[in-house]
C-alpha positions as MATLAB code, in Angstrom:
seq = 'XXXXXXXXXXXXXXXXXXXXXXXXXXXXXXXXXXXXXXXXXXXXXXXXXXXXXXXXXXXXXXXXXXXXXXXXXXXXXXXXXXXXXXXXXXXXXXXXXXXXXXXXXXXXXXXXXXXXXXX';
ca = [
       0.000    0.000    0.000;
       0.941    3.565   -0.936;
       0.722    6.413    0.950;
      -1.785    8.009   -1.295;
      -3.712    4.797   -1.022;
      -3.822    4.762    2.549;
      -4.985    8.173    2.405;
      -7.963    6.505    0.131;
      -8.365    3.957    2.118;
      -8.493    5.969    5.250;
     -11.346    8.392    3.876;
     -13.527    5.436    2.774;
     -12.928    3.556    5.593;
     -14.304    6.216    8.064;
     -13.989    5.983   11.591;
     -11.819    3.008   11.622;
      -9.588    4.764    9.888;
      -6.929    3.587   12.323;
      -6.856    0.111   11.175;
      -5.750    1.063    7.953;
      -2.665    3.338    9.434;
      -1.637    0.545   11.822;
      -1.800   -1.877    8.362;
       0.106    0.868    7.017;
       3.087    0.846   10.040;
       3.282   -3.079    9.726;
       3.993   -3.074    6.424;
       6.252   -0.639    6.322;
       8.760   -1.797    9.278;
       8.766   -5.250    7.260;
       9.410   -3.897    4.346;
      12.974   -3.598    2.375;
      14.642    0.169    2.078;
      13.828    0.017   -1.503;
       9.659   -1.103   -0.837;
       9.556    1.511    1.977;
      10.625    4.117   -0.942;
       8.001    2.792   -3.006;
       5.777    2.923   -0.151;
       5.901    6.852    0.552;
       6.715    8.332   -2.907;
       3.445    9.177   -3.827;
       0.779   10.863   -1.346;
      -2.336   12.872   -0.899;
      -3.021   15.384   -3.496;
      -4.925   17.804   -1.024;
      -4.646   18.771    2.380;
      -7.486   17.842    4.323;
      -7.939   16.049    8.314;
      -6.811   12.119    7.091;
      -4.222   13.705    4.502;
      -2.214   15.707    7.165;
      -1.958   12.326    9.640;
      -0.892    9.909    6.443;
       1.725   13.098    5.741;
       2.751   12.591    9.493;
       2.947    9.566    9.901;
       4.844    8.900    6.619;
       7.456   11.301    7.586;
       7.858    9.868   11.392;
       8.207    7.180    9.901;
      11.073    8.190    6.897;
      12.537    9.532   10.006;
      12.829    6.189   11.881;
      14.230    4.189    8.950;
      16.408    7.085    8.248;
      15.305    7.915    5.060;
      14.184   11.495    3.413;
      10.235   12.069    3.488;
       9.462   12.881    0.074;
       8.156   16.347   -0.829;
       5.368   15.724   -0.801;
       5.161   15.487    2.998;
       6.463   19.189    3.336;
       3.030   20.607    2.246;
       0.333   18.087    3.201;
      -1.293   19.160    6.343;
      -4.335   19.467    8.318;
      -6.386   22.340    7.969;
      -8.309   22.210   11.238;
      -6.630   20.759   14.742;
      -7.253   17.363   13.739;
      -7.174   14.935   17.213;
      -7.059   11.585   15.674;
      -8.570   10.152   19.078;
     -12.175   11.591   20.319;
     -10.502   14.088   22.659;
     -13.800   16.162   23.641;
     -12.374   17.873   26.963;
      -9.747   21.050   27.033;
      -7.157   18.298   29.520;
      -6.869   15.673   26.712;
      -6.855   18.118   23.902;
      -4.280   20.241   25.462;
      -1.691   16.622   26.515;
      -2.248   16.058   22.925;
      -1.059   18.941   21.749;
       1.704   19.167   23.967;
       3.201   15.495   23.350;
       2.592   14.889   19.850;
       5.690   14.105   18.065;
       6.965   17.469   15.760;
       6.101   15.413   12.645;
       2.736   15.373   13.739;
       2.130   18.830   15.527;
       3.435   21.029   12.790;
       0.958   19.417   10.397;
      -1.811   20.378   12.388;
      -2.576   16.701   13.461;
      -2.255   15.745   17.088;
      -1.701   12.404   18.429;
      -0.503   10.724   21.765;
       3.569   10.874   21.729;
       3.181    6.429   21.518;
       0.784    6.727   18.520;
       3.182    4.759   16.074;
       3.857    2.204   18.780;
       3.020   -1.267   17.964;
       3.272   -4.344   20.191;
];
């Protein structure tokens, strides 16, 4: 799966969106250098909520195989606070924005700092 398709897949998907980004991390960290290329060359056309956490999240993760994020991740972002975990009261909404990881926070997208955690 692409980037751009997870973004796709994501949108359609709805609020389970997350199952698709966890598929998405999986695949990834198994993957060879030259797959995870393939993986994050193409994303999102458009900025938009899902857009600016696949942008994120492929750039944490560029960062962790030490790899460059594509361009592409430079100008994909959120255009509302997007809290990609119900986060309803000012407490959790403020922790979120305070530990989010900079790949995430400066796309507009907030996330606990363990978000790309898997066991």
């Amino acid at each position: 799966m692409t980037a751009r398709e997870l973004a796709r897949r994501c949108r359609e998907t709805g609020v389970h969106y997350q199952i698709e980004v966890n598929e998405f991390l999986d695949d990834f960290r198994r993957a060879s250098p030259a797959e995870r290329a393939a993986m994050v060359e193409v994303g999102p056309e458009n900025c938009g909520s899902l857009e600016g956490l696949v942008a994120a999240v492929a750039s944490a993760l560029c960062r962790e195989a030490a790899i460059e994020a594509p361009e592409w991740t430079r100008h994909i972002h959120s255009h509302e606070p997007f809290f990609a975990f119900p986060a309803r009261g000012f407490a959790l909404r403020l922790r979120l924005m305070l530990e989010s990881p900079p790949a995430f926070r400066v796309r507009n997208v907030f996330v606990p700092e363990s978000y790309l955690d898997r066991a």
